[in-house]
C-alpha positions as CSV (number, residue, x, y, z in Angstrom):
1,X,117.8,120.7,139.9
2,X,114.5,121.1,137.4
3,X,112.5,118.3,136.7
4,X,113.2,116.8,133.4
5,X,110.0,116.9,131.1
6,X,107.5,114.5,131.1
7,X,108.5,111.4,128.6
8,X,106.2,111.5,125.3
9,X,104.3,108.2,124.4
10,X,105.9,106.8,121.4
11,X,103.7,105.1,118.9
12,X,104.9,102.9,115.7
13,X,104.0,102.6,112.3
14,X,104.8,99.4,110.2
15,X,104.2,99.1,107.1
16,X,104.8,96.2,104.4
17,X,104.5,96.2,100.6
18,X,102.7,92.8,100.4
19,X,101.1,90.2,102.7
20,X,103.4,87.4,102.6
21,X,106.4,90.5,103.7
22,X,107.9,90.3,107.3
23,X,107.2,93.5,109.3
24,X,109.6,91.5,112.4
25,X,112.8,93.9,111.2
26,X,110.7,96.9,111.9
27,X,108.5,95.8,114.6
28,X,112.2,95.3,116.6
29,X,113.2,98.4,115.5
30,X,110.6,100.6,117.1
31,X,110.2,98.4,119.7
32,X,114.2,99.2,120.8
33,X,113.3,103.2,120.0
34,X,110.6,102.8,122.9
35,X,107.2,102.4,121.2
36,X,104.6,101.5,123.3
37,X,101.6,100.5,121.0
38,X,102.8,99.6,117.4
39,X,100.4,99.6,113.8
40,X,100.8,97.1,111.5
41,X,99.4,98.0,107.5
42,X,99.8,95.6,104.5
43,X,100.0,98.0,101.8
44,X,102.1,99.0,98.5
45,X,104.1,102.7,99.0
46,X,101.8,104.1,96.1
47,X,98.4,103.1,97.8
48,X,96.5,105.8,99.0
49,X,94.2,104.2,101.0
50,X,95.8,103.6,104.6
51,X,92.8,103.0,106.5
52,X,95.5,102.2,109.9
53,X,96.8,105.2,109.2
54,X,94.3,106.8,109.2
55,X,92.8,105.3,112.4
56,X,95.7,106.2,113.9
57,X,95.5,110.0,112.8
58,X,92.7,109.9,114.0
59,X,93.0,108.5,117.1
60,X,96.3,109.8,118.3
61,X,96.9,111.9,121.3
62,X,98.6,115.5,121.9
63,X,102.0,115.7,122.5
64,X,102.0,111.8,121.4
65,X,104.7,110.9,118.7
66,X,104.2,108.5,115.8
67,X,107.4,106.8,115.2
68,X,108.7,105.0,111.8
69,X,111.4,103.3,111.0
70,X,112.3,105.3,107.5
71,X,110.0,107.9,105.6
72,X,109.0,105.4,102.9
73,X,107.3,103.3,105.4
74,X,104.7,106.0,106.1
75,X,104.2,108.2,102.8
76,X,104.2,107.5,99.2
77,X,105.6,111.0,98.2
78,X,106.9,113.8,99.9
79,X,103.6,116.0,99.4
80,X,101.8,112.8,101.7
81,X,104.6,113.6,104.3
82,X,103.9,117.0,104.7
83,X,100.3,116.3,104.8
84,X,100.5,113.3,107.5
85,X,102.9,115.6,109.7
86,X,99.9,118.7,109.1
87,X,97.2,116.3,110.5
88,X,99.7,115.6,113.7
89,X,100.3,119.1,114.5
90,X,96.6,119.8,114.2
91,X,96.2,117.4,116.8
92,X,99.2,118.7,118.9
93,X,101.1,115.7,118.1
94,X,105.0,114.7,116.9
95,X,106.5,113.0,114.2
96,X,110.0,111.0,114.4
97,X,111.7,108.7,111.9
98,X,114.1,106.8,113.0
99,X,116.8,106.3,109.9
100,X,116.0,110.2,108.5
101,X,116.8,113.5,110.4
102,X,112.8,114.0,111.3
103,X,111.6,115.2,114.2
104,X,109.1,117.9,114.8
105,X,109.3,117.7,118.2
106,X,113.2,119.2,118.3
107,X,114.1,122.5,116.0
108,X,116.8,120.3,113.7
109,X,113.8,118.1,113.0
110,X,111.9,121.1,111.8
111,X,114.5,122.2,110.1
112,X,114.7,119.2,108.0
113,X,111.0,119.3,107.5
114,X,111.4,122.9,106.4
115,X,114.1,121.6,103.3
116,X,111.7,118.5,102.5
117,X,109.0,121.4,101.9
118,X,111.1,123.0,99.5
119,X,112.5,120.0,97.8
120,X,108.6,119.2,97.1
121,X,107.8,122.5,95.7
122,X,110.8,121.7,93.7
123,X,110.1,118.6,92.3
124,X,106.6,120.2,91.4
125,X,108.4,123.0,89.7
126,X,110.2,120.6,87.6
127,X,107.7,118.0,86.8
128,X,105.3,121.1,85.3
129,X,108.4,122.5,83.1
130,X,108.9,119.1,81.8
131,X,104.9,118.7,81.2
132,X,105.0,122.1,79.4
133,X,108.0,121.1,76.9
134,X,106.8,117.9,76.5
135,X,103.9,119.7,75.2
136,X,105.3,122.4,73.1
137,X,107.5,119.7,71.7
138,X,104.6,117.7,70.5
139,X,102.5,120.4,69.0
140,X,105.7,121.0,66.9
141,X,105.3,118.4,65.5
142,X,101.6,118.4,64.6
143,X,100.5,116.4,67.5
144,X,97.7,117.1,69.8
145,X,98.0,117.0,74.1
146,X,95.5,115.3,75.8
147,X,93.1,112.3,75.7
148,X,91.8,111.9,72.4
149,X,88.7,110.0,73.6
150,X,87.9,113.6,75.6
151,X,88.9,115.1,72.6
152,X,85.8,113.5,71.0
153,X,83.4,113.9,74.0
154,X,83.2,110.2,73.6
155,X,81.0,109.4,76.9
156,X,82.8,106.4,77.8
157,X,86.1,108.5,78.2
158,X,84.8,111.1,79.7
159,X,83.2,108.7,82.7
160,X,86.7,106.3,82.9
161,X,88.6,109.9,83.9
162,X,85.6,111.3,86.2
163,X,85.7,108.1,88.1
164,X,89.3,108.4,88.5
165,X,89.4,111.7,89.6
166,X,86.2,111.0,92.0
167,X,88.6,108.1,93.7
168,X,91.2,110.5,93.5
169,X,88.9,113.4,95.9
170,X,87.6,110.9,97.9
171,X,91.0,109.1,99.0
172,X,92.8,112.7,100.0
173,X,89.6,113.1,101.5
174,X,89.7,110.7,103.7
175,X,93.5,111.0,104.0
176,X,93.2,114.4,106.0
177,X,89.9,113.8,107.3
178,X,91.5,113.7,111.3
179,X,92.2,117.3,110.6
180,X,89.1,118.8,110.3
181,X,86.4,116.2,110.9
182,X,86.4,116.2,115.2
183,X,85.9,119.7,115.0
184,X,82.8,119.3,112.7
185,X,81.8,116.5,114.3
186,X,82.2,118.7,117.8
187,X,79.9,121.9,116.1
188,X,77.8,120.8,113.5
189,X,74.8,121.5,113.3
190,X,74.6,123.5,116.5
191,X,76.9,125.9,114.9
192,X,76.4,127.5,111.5
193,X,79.2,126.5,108.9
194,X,81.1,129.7,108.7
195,X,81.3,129.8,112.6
196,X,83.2,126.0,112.2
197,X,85.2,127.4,109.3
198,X,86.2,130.5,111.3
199,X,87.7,127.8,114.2
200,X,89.4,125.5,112.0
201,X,91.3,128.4,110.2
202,X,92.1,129.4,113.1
203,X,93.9,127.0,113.7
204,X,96.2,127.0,110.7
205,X,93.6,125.3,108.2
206,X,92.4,126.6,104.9
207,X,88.7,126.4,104.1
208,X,85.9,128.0,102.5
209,X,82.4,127.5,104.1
210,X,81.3,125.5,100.0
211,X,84.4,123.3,100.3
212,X,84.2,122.6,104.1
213,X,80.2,121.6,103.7
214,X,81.0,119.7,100.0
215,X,83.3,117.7,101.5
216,X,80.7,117.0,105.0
217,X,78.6,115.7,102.5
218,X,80.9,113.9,100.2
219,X,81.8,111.4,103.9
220,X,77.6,111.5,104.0
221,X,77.5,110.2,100.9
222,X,80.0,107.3,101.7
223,X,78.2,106.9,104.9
224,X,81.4,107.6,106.8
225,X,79.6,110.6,108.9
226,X,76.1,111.2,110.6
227,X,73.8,113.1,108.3
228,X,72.9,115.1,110.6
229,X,76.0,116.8,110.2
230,X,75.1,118.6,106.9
231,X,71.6,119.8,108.6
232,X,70.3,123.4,109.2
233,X,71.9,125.2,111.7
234,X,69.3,127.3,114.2
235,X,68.6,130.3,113.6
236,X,70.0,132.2,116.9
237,X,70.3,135.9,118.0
238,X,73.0,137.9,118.3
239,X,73.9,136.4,122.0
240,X,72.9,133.1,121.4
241,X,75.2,132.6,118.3
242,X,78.4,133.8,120.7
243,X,77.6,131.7,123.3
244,X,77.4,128.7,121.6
245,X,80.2,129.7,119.8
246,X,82.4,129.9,122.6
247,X,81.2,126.5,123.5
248,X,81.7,125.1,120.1
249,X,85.4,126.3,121.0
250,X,85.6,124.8,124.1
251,X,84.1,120.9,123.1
252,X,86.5,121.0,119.9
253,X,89.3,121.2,122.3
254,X,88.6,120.6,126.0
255,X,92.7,121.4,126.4
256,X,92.1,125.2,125.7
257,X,92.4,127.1,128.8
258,X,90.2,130.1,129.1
259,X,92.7,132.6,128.3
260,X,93.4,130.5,125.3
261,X,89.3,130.7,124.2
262,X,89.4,134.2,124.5
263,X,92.9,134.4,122.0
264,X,90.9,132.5,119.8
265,X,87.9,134.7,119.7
266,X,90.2,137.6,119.6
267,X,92.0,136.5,116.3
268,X,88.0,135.5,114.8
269,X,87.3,139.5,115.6
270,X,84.1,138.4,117.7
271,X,83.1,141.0,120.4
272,X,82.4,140.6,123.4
273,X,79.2,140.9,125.0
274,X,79.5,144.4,125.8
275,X,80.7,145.2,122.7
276,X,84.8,144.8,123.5
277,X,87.7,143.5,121.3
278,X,89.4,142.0,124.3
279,X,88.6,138.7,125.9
280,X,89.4,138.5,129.5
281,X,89.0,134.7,131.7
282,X,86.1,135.8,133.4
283,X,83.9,137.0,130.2
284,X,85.3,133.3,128.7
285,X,84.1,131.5,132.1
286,X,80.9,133.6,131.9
287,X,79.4,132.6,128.7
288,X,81.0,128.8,129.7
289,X,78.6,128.7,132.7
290,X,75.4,129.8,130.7
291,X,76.1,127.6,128.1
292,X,76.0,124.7,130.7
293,X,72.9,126.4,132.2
294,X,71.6,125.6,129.2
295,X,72.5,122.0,129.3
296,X,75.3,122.4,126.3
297,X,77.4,119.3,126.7
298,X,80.5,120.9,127.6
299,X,83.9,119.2,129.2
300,X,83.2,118.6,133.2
301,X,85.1,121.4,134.4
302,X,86.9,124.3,132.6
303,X,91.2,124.2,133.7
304,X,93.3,126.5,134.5
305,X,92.9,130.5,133.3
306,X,96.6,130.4,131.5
């Protein structure tokens, strides 16, 4: 008989509207689904700052699995969901409620996921027809849309909605933060910034090399981040750039194997040294060892070729 798999650590998520709420219904809860470690937050469902959650995001394992006991306990709308579960997978980790038909670790989970997705994109659809009636309606009858204060330029309306819309940046900021920031952390400012924005869309993020470095600076700013993220890359030659580039690769996930580096640099179009398209082990494990030559900091010892 096979071995059966490897049991995944289970970690909880509690969370409670107000401070003087109990959290002992769910605590039991995900203690009897198996949770090892369990998070406590004291938050309303409409907050956006989570700053356990996003510890946890950040700090959470591959192939780990944050458990909660229903959906409302983790997001405050369906788009939050999707974008909480798209920080997990980044970081090769699962998602399970316990009262709703989620889990991305199993294909009906996904499934469900899937139908969430569209029910979202839905209720977007709907909520901008409404808008756009509500509008047409009003200018039928002789009213204007908007904020009249912006309507005037009056300066004191037109700061009350900048600062709103700054909170608003800087909280989804700091929402999907785990997603991109180890990997920036891991290359910056060794690497240039379209070399980091080449790795993270490769792995299923979307950035531009202006919105990748605006936001660096914006966790600068807030004095979340070193500033010595947003310096000047080194200039490098030709061979320099791709074998730091490979180890940039490498230190942004140590779990890669070498075939899996040379995939990667595959599907970014980068050549090899000699001018190839195709990456084999050996050319990965070749510009590995110079690059701890060199004194790179790079993971003790590179695994497995597959």
């Amino acid at each position: 008989m096979a071995p059966s798999p490897s049991k995944k650590r289970l970690i909880g998520y509690a969370r409670v509207s107000t401070e003087d709420q109990a959290t002992e219904a769910q605590l039991d809860e995900l203690k009897a689904a198996g949770c090892e470690v369990i998070h406590q937050e004291h938050g309303s469902g409409a907050a956006r700052a989570r700053p356990v959650l996003s510890g946890l995001l950040r700090d959470i394992g591959k192939d780990e699995v944050l458990v909660v006991v229903r959906l409302d306990r983790l997001a405050r709308s369906v788009s939050h969901l999707l974008e909480v579960i798209e920080a997990l997978e980044a970081k090769g980790a699962h998602f399970r409620s316990l009262r709703d038909p989620i889990d991305t670790s199993t294909p009906q989970g996904m499934f469900s996921l899937q139908v969430l997705g569209a029910v979202a994109q839905l209720e977007r659809s709907l909520i901008s027809e409404r808008t756009k009636a509500g509008i047409k309606a009003a200018h039928a009858r002789g009213k204007k849309s908007g904020n009249p204060g912006l309507r005037e330029r009056r300066p004191e309306a037109i700061r009350k909605v900048a600062l709103a819309r700054d909170k608003v940046y800087l909280s989804d900021l700091l929402t999907t933060a785990n997603a991109f920031l180890p990997t920036v952390r891991q290359m910056r400012p060794q690497h240039s910034w379209e070399d980091v924005v080449q790795v993270l869309n490769n792995k299923g993020q979307r950035w531009s090399v202006e919105r990748l470095r605006r936001s660096v600076r914006r966790l600068v700013k807030e004095r979340i981040v070193d500033p010595a993220l947003i310096g000047r890359a080194p200039r490098r030659t030709p061979d320099d750039r791709l074998l730091t580039l490979v180890a940039g690769i490498a230190m942004a996930d140590p779990e890669l194997s070498l075939r899996e580096i040379g995939a990667q640099l595959e599907r970014m179009r980068e050549r090899t040294p000699r001018g190839g398209v195709r990456w084999s082990a050996s050319s990965v494990k070749q510009q590995l060892d110079r690059a701890r030559k060199l004194g790179l900091a790079l993971p003790a010892s590179r695994q497995s070729t597959v």
